[in-house]
PyMOL CGO cylinders between C-alpha atoms (Angstrom):
from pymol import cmd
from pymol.cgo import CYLINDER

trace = [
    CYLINDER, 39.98, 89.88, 44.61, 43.42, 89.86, 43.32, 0.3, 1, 1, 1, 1, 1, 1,
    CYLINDER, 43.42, 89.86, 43.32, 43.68, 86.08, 42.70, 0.3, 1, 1, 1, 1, 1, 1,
    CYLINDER, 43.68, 86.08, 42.70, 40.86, 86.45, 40.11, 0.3, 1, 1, 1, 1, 1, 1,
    CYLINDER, 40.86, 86.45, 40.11, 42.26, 89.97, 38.81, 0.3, 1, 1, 1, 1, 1, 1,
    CYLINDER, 42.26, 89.97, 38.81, 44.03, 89.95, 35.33, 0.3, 1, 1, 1, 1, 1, 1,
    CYLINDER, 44.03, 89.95, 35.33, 47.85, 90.27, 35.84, 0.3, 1, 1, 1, 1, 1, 1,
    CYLINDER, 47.85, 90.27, 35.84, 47.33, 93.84, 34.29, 0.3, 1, 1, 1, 1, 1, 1,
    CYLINDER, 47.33, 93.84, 34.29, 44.53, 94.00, 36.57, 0.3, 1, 1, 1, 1, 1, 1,
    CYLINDER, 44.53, 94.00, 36.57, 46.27, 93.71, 39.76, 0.3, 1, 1, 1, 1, 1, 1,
    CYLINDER, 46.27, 93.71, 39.76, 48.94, 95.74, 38.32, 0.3, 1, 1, 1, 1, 1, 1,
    CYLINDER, 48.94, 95.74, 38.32, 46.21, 98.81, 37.96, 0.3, 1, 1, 1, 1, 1, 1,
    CYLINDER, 46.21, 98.81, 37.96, 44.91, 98.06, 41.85, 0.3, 1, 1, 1, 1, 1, 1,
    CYLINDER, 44.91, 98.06, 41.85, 48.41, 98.44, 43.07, 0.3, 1, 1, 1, 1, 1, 1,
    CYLINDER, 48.41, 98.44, 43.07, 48.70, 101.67, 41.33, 0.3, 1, 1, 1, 1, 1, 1,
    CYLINDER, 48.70, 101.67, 41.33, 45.54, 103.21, 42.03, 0.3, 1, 1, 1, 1, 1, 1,
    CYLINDER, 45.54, 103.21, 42.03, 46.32, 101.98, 45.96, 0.3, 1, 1, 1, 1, 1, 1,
    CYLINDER, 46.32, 101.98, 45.96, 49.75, 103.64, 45.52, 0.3, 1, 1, 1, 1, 1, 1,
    CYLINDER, 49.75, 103.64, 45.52, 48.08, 107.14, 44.55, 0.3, 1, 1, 1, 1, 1, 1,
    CYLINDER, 48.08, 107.14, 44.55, 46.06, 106.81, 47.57, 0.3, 1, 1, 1, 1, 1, 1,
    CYLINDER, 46.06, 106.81, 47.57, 48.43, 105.87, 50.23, 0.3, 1, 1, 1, 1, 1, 1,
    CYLINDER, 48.43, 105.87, 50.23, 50.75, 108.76, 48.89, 0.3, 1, 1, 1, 1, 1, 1,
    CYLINDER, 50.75, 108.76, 48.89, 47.97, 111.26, 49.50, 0.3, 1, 1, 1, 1, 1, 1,
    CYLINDER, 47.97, 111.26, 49.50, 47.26, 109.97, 52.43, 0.3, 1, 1, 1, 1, 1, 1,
    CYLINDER, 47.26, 109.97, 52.43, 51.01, 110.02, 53.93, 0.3, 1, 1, 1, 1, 1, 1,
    CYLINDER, 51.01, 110.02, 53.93, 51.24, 113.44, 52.57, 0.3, 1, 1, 1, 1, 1, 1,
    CYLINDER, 51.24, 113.44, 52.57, 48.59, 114.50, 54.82, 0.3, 1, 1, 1, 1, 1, 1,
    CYLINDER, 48.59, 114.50, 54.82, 48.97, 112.01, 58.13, 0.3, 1, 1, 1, 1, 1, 1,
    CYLINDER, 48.97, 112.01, 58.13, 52.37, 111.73, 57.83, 0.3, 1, 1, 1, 1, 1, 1,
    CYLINDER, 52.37, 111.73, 57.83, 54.86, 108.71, 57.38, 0.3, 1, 1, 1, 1, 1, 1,
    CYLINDER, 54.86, 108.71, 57.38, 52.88, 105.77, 58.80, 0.3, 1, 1, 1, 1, 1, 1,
    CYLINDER, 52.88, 105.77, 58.80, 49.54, 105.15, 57.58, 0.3, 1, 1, 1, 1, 1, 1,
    CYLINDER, 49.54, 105.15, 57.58, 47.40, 102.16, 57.45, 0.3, 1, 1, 1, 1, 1, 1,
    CYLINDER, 47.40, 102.16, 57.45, 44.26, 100.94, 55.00, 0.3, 1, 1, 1, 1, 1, 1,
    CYLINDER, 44.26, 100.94, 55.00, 41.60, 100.99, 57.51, 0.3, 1, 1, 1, 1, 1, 1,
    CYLINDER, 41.60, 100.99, 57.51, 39.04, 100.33, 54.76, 0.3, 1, 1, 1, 1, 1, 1,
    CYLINDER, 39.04, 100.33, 54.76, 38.35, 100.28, 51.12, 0.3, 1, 1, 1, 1, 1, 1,
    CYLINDER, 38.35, 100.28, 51.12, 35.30, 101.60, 50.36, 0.3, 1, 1, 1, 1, 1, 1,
    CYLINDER, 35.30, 101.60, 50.36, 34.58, 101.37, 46.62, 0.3, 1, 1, 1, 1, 1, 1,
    CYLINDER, 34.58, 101.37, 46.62, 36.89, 100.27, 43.73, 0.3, 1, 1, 1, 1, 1, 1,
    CYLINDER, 36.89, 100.27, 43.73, 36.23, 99.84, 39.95, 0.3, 1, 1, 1, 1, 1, 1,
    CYLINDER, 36.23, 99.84, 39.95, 39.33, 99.10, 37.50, 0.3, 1, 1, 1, 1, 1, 1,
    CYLINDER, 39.33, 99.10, 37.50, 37.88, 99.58, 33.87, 0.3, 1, 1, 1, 1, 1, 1,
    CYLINDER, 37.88, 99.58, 33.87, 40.27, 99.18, 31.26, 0.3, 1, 1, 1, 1, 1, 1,
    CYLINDER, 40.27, 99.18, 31.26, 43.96, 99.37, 31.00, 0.3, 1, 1, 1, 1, 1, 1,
    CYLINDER, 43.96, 99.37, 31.00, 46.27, 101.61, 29.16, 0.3, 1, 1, 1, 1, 1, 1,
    CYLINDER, 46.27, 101.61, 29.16, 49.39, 102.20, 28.60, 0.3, 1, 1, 1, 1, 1, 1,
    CYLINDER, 49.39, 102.20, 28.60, 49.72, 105.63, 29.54, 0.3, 1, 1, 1, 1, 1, 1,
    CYLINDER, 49.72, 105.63, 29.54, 47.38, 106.39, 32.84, 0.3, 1, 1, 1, 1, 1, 1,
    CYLINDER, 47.38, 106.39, 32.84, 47.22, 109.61, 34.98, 0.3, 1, 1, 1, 1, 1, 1,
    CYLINDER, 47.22, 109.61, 34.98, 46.36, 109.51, 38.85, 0.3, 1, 1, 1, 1, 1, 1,
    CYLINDER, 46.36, 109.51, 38.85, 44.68, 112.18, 40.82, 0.3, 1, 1, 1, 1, 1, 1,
    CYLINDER, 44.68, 112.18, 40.82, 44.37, 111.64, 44.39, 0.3, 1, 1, 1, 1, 1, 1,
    CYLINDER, 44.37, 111.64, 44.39, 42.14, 113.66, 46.79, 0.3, 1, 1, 1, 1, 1, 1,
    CYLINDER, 42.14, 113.66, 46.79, 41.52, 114.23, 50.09, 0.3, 1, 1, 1, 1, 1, 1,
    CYLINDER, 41.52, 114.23, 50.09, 37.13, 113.41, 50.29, 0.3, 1, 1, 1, 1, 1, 1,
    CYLINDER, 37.13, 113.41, 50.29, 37.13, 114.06, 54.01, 0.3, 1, 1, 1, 1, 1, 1,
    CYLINDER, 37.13, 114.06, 54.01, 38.88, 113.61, 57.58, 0.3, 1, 1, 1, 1, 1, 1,
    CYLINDER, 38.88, 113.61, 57.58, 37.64, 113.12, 60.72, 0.3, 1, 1, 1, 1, 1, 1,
    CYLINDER, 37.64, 113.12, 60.72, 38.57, 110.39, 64.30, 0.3, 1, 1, 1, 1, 1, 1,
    CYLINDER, 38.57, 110.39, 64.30, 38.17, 108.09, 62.51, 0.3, 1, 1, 1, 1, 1, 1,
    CYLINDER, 38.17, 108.09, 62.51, 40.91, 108.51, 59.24, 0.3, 1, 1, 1, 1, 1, 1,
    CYLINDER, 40.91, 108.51, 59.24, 41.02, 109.91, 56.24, 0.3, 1, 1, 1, 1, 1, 1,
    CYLINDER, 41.02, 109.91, 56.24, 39.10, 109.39, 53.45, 0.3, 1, 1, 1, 1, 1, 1,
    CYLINDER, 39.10, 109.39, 53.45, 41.04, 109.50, 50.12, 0.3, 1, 1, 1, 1, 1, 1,
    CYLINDER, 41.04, 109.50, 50.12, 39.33, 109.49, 46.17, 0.3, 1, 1, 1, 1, 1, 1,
    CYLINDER, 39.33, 109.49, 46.17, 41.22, 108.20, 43.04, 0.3, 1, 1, 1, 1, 1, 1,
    CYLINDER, 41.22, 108.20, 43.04, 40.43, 108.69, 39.85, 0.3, 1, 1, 1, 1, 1, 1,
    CYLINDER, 40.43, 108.69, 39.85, 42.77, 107.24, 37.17, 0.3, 1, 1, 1, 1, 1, 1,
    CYLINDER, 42.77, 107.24, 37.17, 42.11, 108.77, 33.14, 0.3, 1, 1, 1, 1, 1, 1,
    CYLINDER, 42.11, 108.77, 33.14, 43.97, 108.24, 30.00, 0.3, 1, 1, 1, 1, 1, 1,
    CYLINDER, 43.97, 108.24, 30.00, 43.12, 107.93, 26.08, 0.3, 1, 1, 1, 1, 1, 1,
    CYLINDER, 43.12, 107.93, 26.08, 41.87, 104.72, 24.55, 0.3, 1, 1, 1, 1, 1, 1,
    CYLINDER, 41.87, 104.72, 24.55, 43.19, 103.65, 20.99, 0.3, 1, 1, 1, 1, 1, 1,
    CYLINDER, 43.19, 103.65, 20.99, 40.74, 106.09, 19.20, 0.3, 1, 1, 1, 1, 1, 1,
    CYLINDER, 40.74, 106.09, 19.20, 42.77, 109.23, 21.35, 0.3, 1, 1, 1, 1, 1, 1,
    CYLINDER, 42.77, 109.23, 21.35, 39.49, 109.65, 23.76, 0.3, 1, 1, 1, 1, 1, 1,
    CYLINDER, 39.49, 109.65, 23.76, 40.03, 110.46, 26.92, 0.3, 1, 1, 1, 1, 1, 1,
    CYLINDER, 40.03, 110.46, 26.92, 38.13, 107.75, 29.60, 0.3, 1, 1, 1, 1, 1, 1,
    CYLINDER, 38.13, 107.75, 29.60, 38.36, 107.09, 33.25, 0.3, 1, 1, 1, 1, 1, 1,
    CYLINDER, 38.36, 107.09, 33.25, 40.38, 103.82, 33.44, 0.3, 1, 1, 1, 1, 1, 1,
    CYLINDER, 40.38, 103.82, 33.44, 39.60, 102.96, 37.30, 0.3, 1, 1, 1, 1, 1, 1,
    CYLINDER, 39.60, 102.96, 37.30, 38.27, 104.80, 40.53, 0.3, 1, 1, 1, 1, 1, 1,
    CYLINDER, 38.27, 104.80, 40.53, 38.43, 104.06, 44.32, 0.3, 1, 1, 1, 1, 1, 1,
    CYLINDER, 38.43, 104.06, 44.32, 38.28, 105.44, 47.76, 0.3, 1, 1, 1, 1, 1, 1,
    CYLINDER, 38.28, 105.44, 47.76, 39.73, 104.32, 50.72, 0.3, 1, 1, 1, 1, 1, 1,
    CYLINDER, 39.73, 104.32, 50.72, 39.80, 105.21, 54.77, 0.3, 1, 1, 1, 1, 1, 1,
    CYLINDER, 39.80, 105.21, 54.77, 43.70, 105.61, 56.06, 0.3, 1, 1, 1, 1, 1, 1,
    CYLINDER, 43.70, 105.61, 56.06, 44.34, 106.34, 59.18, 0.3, 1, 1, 1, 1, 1, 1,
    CYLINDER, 44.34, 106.34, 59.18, 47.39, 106.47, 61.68, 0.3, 1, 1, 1, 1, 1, 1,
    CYLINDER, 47.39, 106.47, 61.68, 48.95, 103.56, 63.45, 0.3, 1, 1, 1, 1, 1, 1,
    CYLINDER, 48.95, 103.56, 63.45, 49.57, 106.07, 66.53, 0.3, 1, 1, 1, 1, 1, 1,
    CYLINDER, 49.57, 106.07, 66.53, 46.28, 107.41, 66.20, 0.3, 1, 1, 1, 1, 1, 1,
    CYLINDER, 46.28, 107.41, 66.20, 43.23, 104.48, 67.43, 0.3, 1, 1, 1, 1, 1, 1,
    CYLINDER, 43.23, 104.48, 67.43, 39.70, 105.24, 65.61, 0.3, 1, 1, 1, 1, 1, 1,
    CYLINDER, 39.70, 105.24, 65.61, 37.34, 107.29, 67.24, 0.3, 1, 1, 1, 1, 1, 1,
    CYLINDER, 37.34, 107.29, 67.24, 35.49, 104.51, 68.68, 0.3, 1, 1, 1, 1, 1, 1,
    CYLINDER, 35.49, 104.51, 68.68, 39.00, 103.03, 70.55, 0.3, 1, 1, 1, 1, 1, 1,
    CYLINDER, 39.00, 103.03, 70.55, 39.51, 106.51, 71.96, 0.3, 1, 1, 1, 1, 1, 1,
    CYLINDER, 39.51, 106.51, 71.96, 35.54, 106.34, 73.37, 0.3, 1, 1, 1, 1, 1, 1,
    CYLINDER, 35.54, 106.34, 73.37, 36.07, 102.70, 74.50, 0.3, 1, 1, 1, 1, 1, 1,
    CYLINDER, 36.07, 102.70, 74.50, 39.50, 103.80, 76.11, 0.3, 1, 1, 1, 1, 1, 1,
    CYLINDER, 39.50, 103.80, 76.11, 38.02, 107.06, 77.88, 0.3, 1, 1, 1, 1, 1, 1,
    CYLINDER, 38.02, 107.06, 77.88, 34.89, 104.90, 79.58, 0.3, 1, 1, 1, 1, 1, 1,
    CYLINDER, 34.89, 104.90, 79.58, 37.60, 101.96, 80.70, 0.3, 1, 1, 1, 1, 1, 1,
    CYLINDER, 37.60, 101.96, 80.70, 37.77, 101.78, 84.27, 0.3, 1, 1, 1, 1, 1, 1,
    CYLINDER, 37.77, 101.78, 84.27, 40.24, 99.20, 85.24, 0.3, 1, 1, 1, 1, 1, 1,
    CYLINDER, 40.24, 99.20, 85.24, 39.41, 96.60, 87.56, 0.3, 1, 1, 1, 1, 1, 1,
    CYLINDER, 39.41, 96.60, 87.56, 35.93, 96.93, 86.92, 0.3, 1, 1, 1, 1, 1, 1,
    CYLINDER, 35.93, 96.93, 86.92, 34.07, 93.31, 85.24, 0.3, 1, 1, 1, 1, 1, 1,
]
cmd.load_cgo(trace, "trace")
């Protein structure tokens, strides 16, 4: 996705990824990792660009993390620029369906 991306483009992914893994280290703590990206849409670019991020939910398996990105176009409107949300969760921490996998293990057992 980035190789076809404008350079301004890829530029407005890496921010809008930025405002989520910030949010998401503010609420996990120091180490987090993408676990999944569930929806993205970069629509324009401007100069000046504000970035909310929001915790959407948080369960086993991560946490799921909304961005919304606004600014003003050339005629002083205000517009939503891009959008995304994404699943983080801990590298300490395995996904809900690890932990299950983990708890029914019995070693030794084929």
């Amino acid at each position: 996705m980035l190789a076809a991306a404008q350079p301004q483009g890829a530029d407005l992914l890496d921010r809008v990824l930025g405002a989520a893994t910030a949010r998401a280290r503010d609420v996990l703590g120091g180490s987090v990792s993408l676990h999944r990206c569930h929806d993205i849409e970069l629509r324009a670019v401007l100069d000046k660009v504000v970035f909310e991020a929001s915790c959407v939910s948080q369960s086993d398996d991560g946490l799921v993390v909304a961005v919304f990105a606004s600014g003003r176009d050339a005629a002083g409107c205000d517009c939503m620029v891009a959008a995304g949300r994404f699943t983080f969760s801990t590298f300490t921490r395995p996904s809900a369906s690890i932990a299950t996998r983990l708890a029914q293990w019995t070693p030794g057992a084929s």
